[in-house]
C-alpha positions as CSV (number, residue, x, y, z in Angstrom):
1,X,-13.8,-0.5,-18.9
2,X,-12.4,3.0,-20.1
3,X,-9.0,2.2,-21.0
4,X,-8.7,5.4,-22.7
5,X,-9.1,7.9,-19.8
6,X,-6.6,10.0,-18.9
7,X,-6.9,8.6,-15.0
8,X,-6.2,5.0,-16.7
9,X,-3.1,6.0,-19.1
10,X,-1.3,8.3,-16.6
11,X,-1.9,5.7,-13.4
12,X,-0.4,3.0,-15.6
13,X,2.3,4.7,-17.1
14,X,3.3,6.1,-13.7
15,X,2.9,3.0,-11.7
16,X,4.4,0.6,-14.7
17,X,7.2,2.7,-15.4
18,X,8.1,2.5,-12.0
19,X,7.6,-1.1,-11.2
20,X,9.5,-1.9,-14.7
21,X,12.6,-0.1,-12.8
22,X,12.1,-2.1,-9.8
23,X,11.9,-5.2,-11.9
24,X,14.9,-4.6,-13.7
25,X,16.8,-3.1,-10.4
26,X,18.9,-6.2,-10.2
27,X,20.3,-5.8,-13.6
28,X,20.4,-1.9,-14.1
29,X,22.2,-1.6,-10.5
30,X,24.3,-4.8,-9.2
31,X,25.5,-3.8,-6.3
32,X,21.8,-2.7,-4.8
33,X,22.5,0.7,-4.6
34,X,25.3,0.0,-2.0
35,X,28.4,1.4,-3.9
36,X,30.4,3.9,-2.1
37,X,32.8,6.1,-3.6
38,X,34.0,9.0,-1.1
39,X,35.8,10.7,-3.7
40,X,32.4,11.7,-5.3
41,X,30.3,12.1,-1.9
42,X,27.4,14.6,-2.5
43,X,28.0,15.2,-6.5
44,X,25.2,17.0,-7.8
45,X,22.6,15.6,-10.2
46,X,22.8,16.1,-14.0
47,X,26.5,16.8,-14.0
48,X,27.9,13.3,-14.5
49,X,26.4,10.5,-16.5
50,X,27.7,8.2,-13.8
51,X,25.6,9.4,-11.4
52,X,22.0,11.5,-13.1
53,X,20.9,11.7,-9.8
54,X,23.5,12.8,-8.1
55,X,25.3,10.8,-5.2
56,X,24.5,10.8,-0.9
57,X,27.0,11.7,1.8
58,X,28.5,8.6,1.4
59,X,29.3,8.5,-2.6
60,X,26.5,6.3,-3.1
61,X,24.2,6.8,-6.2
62,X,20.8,8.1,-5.8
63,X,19.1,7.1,-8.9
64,X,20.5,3.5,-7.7
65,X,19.2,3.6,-4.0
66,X,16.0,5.4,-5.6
67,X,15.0,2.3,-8.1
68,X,16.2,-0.6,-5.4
69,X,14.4,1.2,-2.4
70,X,11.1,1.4,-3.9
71,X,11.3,-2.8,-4.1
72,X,11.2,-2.4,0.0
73,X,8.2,0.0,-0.2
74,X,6.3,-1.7,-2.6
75,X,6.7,-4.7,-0.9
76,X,5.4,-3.4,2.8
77,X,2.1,-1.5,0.9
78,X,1.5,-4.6,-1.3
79,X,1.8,-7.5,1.5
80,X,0.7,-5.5,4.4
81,X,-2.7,-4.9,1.5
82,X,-3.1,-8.6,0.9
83,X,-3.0,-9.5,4.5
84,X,-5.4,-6.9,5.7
85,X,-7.8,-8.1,2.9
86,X,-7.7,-12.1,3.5
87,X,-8.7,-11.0,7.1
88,X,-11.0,-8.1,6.9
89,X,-12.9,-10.2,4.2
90,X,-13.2,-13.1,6.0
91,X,-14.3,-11.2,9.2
92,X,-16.5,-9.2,7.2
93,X,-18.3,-12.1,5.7
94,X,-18.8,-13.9,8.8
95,X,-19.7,-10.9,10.5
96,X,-22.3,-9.8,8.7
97,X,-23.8,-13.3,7.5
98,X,-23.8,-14.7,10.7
99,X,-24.4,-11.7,13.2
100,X,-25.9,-12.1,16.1
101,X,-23.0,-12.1,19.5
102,X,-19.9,-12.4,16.6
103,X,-21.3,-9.5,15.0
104,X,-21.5,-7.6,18.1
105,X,-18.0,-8.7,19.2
106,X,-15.9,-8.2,15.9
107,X,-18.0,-4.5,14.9
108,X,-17.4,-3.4,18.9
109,X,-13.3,-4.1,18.8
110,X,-13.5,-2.6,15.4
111,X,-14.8,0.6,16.6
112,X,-12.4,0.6,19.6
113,X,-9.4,0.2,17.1
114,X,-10.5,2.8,14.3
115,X,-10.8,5.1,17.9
116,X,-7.0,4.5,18.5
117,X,-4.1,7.0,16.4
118,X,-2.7,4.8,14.1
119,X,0.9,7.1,15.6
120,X,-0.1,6.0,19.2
121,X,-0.9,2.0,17.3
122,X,2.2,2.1,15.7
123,X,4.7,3.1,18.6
124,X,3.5,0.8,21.1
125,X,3.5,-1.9,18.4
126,X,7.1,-1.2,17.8
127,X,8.0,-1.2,21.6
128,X,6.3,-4.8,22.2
129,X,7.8,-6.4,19.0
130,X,10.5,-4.2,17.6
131,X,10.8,-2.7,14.2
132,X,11.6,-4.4,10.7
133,X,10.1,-5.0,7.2
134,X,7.9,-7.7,9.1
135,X,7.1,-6.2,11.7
136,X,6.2,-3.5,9.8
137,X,4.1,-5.1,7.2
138,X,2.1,-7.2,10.2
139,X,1.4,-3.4,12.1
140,X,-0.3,-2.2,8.5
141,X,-2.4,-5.3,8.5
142,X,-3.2,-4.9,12.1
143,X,-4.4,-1.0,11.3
144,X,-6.7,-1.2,8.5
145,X,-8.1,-5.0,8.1
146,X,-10.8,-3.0,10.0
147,X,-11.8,-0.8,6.5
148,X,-12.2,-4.3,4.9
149,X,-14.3,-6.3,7.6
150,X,-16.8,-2.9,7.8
151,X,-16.8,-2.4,4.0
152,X,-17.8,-5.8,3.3
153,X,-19.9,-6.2,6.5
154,X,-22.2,-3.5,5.1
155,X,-22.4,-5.6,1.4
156,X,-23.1,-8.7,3.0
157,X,-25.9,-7.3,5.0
158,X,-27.3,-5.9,2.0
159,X,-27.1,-9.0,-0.1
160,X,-28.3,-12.0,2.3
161,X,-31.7,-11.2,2.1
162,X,-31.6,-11.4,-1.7
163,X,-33.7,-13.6,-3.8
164,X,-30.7,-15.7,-5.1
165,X,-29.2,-16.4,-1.4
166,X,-32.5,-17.4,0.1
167,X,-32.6,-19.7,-3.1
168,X,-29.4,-21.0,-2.2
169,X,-30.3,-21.5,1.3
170,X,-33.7,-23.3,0.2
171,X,-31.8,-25.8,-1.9
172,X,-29.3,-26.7,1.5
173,X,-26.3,-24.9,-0.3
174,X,-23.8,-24.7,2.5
175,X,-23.2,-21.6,4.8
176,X,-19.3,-21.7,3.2
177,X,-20.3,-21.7,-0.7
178,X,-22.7,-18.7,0.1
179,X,-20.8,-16.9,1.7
180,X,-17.5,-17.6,-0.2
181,X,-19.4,-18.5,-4.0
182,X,-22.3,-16.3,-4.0
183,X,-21.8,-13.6,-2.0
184,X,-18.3,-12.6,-2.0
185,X,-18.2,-12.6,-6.1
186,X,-20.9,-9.4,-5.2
187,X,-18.5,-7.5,-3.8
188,X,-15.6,-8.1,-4.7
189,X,-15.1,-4.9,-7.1
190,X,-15.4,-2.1,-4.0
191,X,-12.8,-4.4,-2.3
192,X,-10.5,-4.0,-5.6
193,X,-10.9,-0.2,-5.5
194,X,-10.3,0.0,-1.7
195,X,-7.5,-2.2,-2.3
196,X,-5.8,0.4,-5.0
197,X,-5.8,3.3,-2.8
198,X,-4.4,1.8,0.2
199,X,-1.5,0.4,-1.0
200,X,-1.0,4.1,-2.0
201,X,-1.6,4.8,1.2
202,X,0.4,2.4,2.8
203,X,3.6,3.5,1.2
204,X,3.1,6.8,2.5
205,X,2.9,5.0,5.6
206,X,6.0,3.1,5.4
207,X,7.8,6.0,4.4
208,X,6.5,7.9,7.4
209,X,7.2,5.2,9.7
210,X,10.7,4.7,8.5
211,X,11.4,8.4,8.4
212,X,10.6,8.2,12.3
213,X,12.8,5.5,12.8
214,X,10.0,2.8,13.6
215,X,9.8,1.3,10.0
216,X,12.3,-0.6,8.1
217,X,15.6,-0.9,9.2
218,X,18.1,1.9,8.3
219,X,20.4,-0.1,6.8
220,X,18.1,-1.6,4.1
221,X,17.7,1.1,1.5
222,X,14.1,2.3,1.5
223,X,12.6,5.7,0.4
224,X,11.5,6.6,3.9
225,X,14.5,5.9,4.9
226,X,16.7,8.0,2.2
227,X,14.5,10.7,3.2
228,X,15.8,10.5,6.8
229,X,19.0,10.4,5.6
230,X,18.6,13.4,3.8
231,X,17.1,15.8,5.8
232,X,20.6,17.0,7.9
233,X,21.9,18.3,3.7
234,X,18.9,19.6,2.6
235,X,20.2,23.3,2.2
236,X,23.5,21.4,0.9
237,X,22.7,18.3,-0.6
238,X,18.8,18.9,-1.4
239,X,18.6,16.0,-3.6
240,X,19.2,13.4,-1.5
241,X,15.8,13.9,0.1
242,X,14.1,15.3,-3.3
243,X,14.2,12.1,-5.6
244,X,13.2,9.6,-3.1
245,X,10.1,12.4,-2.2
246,X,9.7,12.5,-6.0
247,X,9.2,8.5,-6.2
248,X,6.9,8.6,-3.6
249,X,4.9,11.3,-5.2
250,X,4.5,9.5,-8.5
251,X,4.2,6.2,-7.1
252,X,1.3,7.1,-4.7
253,X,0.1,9.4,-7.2
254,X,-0.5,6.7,-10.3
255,X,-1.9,4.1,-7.7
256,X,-4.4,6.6,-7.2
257,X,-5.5,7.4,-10.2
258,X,-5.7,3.7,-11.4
259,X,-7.9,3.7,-7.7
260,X,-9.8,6.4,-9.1
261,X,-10.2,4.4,-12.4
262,X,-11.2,1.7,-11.2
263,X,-14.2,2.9,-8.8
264,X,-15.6,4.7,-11.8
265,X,-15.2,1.8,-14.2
266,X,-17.0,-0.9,-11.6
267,X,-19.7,1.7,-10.6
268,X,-22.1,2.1,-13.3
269,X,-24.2,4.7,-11.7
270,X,-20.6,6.7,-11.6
271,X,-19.5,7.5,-15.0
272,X,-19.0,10.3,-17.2
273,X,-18.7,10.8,-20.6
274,X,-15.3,10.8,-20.4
């Protein structure tokens, strides 16, 4: 792999700058962002040392609220990632090894779900089960295990006519260890890059959905949320809605160019001579 491209160094020190705060949240800021101090409600950023960022209608430090709330939104677009994969992968596989009426039946819902607004998905999700970080996460793995199950669908189709997986059906190798040993192994590496990009995407998402009220709850500091908060001072108090947009635009930004990265690295017929 190209671990001197630009994509690569600029992803990385983007996304692991920004993780390395999150890590080190609970040290840097113990009271989670939480503080409030009325005497210094809406002070502006780069004045005091105390607060870089500035402070929120309610005194409370935005740098702090910043660093803590992207460990909410990193959370929703790396879980609600992880669950879409174990499913869409497994449906996938099955899908397109098997075929026949379960092929028919998963590819068939799958095309009446990717026909639905994920806007339309996501507030009648909400009104059946309510909002939350759970709720929340489980709605994103309900939206897109669909990208997974087609994605790797197509693969498997492609690969289970292959010399080696006739061989291993030949020699009585069980439909499992094809499926799980020989022929997910093949595709693994579009699954990677797909995976990249939509926990960018997801975050977005999150943020979106919390900026609407339908995400996480208010309380818990998140950046869709702060940017909710914020929008009533923005000719006031601009930066309370300006970092948390700034995190988000880094954030999603280095996750896709480590996404970008990574398809180019794992496809051979896609390099440069960068």
């Amino acid at each position: 792999m190209r671990f001197r491209s630009l994509e690569f160094i600029l992803g990385a020190i983007l996304v692991g700058g920004m993780g390395l705060a999150i890590l080190l949240s609970g040290l840097l800021f113990p009271d989670g962002g939480e503080g409030i101090n009325l005497m210094a409600r809406l002070t502006h950023p780069f004045v005091t040392a105390a607060h870089p960022l500035g402070t929120d209608p309610l005194g409370r430090d935005v740098l702090a609220r910043v660093i803590v709330g992207g460990k909410i939104s990193l959370k929703v677009g790396a879980f609600s990632v992880a669950g879409a994969v174990v499913v869409g992968v497994v449906m996938g596989l099955v899908s397109g090894y098997y075929r026949g009426i379960w092929d028919v039946i998963v590819m068939r819902f799958a095309d009446v779900q990717l026909a639905l607004p994920f806007i339309l998905m996501a507030i009648t999700f909400i009104a059946i089960v309510g909002s939350g970080l759970t709720n929340t996460i489980i709605l994103l793995i309900v939206s897109q295990w669909v990208q997974y199950a087609r994605l790797v669908r197509g693969s498997v189709l492609a690969l289970r006519e292959r010399e080696f997986i006739l061989a291993a059906r030949a020699i009585g190798v069980k439909d499992w260890a094809i499926l799980f040993r020989h022929l997910l192994p093949n595709l693994i590496g579009p699954v990677i890059v797909l995976m990249t990009l939509n926990v960018a995407n997801n975050i977005l998402l999150e943020s979106s959905l919390t900026f609407l009220g339908l995400g996480v709850d208010p309380m818990i500091p998140s950046w869709g949320g702060m940017l909710a908060d914020g929008r009533t001072y923005l000719q006031n108090a601009w930066w309370v809605s300006v970092f948390p947009g700034l995190a988000i635009l880094l954030t999603v930004l280095g996750l896709n160019l480590l996404g970008d990265w990574l398809r180019d690295s794992l496809d051979p017929t896609g390099r440069t001579s960068r």
